[in-house]
PLY file of the C-alpha trace (Angstrom):
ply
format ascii 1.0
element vertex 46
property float x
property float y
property float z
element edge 45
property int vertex1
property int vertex2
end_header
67.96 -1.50 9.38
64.48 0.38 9.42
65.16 1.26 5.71
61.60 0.86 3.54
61.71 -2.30 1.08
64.19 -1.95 -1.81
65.93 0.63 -0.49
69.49 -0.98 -1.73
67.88 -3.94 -3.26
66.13 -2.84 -6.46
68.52 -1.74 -8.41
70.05 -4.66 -9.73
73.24 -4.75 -7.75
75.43 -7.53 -7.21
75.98 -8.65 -3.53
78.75 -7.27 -2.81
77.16 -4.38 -4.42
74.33 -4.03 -2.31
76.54 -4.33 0.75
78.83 -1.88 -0.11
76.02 0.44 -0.71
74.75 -0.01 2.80
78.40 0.28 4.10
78.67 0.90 7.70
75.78 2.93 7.43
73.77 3.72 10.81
70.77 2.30 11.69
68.36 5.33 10.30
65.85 4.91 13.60
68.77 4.66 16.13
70.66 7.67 14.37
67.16 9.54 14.17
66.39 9.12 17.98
70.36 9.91 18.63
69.34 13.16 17.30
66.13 13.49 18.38
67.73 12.73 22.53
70.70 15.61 21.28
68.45 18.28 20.42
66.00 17.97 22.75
68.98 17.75 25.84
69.50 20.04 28.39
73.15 20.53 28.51
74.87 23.73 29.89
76.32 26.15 27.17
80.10 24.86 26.24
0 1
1 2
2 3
3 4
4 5
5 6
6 7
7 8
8 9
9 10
10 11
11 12
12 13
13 14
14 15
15 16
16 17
17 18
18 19
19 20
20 21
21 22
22 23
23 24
24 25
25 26
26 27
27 28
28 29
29 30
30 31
31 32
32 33
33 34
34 35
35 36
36 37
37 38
38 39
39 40
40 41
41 42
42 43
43 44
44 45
């Protein structure tokens, strides 16, 4: 998922812990170029 090593993993979870901790989380680099392509669009005022 792009997160750095341990992220969910070092802190002694169970499993099920560790997924539930990740949940249905984004991918952080697809959800960071989501919002880098938002910003940087040219779309006409609402």
């Amino acid at each position: 998922m792009g997160l750095p090593a341990g992220y969910v993993t070092d802190f002694g979870l169970p499993r099920t812990g560790e997924l539930r901790a990740l949940g249905n989380g984004a991918v952080s680099q697809q959800a960071e170029e989501a919002l880098r392509v938002l910003v940087h669009s040219k779309c006409p005022p609402a």
